[in-house]
C-alpha positions as CSV (number, residue, x, y, z in Angstrom):
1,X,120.0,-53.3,92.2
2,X,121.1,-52.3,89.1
3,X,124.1,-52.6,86.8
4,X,127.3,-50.6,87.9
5,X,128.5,-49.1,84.5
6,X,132.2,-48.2,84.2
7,X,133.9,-47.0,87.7
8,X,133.1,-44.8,90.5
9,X,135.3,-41.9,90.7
10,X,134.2,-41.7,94.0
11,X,138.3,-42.1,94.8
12,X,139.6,-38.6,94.9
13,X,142.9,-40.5,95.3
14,X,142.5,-42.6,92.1
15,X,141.7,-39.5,90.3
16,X,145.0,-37.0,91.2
17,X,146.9,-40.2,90.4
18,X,145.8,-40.5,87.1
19,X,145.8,-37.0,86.7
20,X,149.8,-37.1,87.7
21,X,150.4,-39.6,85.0
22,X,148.2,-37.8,82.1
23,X,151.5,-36.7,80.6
24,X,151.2,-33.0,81.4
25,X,153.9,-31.3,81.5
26,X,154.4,-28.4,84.3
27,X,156.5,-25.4,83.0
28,X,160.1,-25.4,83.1
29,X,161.4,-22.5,85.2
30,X,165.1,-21.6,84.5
31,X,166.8,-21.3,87.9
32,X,167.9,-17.7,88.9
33,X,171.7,-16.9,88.3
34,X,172.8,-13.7,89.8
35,X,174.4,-11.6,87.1
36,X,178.5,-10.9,87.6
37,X,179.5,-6.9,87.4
38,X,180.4,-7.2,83.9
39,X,177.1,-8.2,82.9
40,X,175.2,-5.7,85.3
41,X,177.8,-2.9,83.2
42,X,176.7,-4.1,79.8
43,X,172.8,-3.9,80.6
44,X,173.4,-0.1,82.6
45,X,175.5,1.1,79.3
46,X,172.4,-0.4,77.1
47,X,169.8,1.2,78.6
48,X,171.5,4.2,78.9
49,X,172.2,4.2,75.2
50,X,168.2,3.5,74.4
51,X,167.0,6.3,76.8
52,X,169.5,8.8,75.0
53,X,168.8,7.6,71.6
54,X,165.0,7.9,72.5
55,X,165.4,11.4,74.2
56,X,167.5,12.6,70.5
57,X,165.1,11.2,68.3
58,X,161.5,11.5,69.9
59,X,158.7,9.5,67.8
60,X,157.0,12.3,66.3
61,X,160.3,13.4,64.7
62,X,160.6,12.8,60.8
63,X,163.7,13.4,58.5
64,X,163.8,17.1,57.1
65,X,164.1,15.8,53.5
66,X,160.7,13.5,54.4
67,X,159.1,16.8,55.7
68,X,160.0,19.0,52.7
69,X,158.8,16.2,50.2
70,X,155.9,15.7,52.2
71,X,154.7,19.1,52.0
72,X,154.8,18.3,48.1
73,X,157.7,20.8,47.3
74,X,160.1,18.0,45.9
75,X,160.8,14.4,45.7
76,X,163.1,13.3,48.6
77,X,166.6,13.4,46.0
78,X,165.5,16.7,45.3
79,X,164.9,17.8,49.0
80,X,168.4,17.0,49.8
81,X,169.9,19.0,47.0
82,X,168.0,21.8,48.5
83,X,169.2,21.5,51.6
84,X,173.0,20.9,51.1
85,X,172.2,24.2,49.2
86,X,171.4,26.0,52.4
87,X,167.8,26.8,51.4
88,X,166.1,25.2,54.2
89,X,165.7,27.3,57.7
90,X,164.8,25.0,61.0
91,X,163.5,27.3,63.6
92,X,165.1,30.1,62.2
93,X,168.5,28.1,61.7
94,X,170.1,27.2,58.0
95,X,170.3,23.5,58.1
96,X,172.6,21.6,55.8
97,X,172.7,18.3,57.5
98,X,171.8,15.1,55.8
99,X,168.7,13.1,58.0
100,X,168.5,16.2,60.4
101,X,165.3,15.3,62.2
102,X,162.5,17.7,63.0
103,X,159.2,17.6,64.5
104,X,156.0,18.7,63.9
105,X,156.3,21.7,66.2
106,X,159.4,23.3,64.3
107,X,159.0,25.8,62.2
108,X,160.3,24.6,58.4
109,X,160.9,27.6,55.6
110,X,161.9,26.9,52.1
111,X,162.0,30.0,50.0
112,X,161.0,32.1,52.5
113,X,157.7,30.5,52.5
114,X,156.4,28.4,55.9
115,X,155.8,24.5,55.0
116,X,154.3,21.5,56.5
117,X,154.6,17.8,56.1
118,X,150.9,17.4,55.1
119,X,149.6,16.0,51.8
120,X,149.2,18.8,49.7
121,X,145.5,19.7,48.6
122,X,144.1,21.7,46.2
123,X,140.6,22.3,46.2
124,X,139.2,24.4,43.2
125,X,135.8,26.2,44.4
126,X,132.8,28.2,42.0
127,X,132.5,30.6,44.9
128,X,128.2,32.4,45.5
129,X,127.7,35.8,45.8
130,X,127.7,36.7,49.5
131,X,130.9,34.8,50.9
132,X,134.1,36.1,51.9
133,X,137.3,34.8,50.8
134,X,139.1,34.7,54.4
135,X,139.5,31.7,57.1
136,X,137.3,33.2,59.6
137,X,135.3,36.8,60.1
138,X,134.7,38.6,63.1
139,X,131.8,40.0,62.4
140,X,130.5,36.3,62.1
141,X,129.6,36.4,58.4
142,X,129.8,33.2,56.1
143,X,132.9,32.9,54.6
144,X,134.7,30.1,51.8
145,X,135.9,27.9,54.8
146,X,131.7,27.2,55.4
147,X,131.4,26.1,51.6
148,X,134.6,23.5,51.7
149,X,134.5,22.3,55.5
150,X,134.2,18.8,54.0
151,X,136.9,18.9,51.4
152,X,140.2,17.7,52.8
153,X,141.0,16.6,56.8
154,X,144.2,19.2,56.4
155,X,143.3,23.3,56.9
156,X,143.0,24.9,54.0
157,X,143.2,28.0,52.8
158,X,142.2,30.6,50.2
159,X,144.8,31.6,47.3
160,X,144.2,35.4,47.1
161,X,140.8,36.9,47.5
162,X,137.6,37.6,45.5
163,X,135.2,40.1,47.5
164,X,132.0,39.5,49.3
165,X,129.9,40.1,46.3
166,X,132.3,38.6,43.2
167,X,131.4,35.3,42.2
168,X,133.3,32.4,40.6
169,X,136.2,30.5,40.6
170,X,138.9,30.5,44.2
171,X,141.4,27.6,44.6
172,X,142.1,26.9,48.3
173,X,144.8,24.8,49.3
174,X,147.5,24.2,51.8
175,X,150.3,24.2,49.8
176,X,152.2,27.6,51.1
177,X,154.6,27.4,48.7
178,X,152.2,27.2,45.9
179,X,149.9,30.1,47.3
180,X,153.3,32.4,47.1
181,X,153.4,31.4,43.4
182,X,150.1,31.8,42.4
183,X,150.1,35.6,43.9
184,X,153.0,37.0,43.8
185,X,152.8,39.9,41.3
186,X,156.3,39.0,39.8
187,X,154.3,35.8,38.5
188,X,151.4,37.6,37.0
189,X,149.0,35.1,37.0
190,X,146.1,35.5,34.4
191,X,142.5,36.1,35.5
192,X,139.3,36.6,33.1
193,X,136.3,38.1,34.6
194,X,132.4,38.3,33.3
195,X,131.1,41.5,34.0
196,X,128.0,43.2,34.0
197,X,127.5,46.7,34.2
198,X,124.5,49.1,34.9
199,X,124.1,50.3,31.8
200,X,125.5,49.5,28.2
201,X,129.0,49.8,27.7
202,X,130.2,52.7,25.0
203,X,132.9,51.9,22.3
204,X,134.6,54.4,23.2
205,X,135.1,53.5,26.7
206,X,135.9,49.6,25.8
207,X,138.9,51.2,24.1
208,X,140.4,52.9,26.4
209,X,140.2,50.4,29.1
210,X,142.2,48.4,26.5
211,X,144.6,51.2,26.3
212,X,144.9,51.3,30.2
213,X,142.9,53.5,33.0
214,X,145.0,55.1,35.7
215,X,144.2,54.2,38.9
216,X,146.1,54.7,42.4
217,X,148.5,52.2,41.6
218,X,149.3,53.1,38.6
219,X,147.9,52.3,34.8
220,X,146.0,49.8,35.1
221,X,147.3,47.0,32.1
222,X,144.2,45.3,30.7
223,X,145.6,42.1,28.2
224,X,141.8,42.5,26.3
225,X,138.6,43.4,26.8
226,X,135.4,42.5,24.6
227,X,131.7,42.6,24.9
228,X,130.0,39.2,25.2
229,X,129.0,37.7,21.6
230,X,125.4,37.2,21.7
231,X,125.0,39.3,25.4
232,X,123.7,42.7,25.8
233,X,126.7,45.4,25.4
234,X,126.0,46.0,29.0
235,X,127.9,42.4,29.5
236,X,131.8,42.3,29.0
237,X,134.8,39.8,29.1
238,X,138.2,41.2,30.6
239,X,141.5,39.6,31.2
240,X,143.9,40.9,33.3
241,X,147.3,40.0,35.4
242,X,147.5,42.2,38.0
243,X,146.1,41.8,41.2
244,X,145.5,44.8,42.8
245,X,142.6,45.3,45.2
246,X,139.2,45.4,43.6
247,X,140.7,46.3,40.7
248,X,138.2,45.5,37.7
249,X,135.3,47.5,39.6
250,X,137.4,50.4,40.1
251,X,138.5,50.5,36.2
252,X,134.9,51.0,35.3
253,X,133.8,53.6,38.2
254,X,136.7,55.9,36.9
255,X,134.8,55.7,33.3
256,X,131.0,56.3,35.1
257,X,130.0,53.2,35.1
258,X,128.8,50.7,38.2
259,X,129.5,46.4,38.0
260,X,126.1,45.0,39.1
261,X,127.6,41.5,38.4
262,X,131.4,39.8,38.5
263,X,131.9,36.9,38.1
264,X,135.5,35.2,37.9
265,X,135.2,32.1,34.9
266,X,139.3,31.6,35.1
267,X,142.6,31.7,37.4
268,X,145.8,30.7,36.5
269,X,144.0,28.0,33.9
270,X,141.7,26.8,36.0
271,X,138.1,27.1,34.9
272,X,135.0,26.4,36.8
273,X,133.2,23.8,33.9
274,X,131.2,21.5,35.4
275,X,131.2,23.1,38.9
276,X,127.7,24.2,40.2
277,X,127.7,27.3,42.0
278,X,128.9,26.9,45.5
279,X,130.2,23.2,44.9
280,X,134.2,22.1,45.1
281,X,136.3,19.7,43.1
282,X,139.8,18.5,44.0
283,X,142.0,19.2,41.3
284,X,143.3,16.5,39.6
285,X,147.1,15.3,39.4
286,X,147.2,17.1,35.4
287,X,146.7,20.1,37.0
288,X,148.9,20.5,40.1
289,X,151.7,19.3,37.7
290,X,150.6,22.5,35.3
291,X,150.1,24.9,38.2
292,X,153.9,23.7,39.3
293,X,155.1,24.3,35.7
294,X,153.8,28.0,35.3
């Protein structure tokens, strides 16, 4: 038979005995105490104090001045200058409250302009011949929102319009204050076009479209016009502040003559160097802080 080594735990009694006296501890379980009536008041009034706190102030609120700086208007400081001034509508309502709290639903104007808590975006395009410059078409035709689907994970959206068959530079962004700047006509913001015509431009005709043309509108104020060094006289440069509707083609049909190319190279400062046709760029912090200024 052979040699027994160590013991037999054979013993189920042996082994819950040692198993009592291992030095484990069981968990200590504090005996139930009924709570007196002032104690059962002092938890009702508590919870009824969270639920009404949590009903006032639901977690997708956010403090109006956070909002407005958000939406890149402001610094906070500033925010609350604005509204103890009374220039900050909540749903239609003037709101002069310091940490009013708003949600994401409500409706925020500043200036008479909509605004949202996103981070503003500005996203400067070299727009291709044979886009539109709207959100969406109804005749299903391509339009700028195709070209910068990529470019930010806020909505975007165009600052003015260039038509379906003038190329060149379009800033989109979502910064509604900043679109209201950039075209209203009391800010005049400058615009240069490239143009090519059907036929070569007469001296003549260069001058008085310098002098002004008169369209519906009005006169049309040109700041210069000059034909292209080292281009055909067919190719022009004009800059211009106002904004109306088509208006660079229309100044040269009233003279005779028909734009077979426009292409946009500047707005408001911005340039489209170094931006391949139908590519984007986000515009760097220099330049927001410029566009502000203007």
């Amino acid at each position: 038979m052979g040699k027994r080594i160590g013991k037999s735990f054979s013993s189920s009694s042996k082994f819950d005995k040692g198993a009592a006296n291992s030095g484990v501890k069981k968990p200590y379980k504090k005996p139930f105490v009924p709570m007196d009536e002032a104690e059962k008041t002092r938890s009702f009034v508590q919870k009824r104090r969270f639920d009404k706190l949590a009903k006032e102030t639901p977690k997708e609120s956010i403090r109006l001045n956070k909002y407005i700086a958000n939406s890149g208007i402001c610094s906070r400081r500033e925010a609350d200058e604005l509204i103890t001034q009374g220039l900050v509508q909540v749903n239609g309502q003037v709101v002069t409250e310091m940490g009013y709290q708003v949600q994401k639903i409500d409706k925020v104007i500043f200036d008479g302009q909509g605004i949202t808590p996103e981070k503003p975006v500005y996203v400067l395009l070299n727009k291709p011949k044979g886009y539109i410059s709207t959100t969406k078409d109804e005749k299903a035709r391509k339009t700028v929102m195709d070209l910068v689907a990529n470019a930010s994970p806020y909505r975007v959206f165009p600052v003015g319009r260039l038509d379906r068959s003038t190329t060149g530079v379009i800033l989109l962004t979502n910064d509604g204050h900043m679109t209201k700047k950039l075209t209203h006509p009391s800010f005049s913001m400058k615009k240069i076009y490239h143009v090519s015509l059907d036929r070569k431009l007469d001296r003549a005709d260069l001058n008085a479209i310098a002098e002004g043309i008169r369209l519906e509108e009005g006169i049309a104020e040109v700041d210069s016009i000059s034909y292209i060094e080292g281009k055909p006289k067919n190719e022009v440069g004009i800059e211009l502040h106002i904004g109306w509707n088509r208006v660079v083609r229309r100044i040269f049909q009233k003279l005779g003559y028909e734009v077979e190319l426009l292409d946009r190279v500047m707005f408001a400062g911005l340039t489209k160097k170094n931006i391949k046709r139908g590519h984007w760029r986000i515009l760097t912090d220099l330049e927001v802080n410029t566009l502000k200024m203007l």
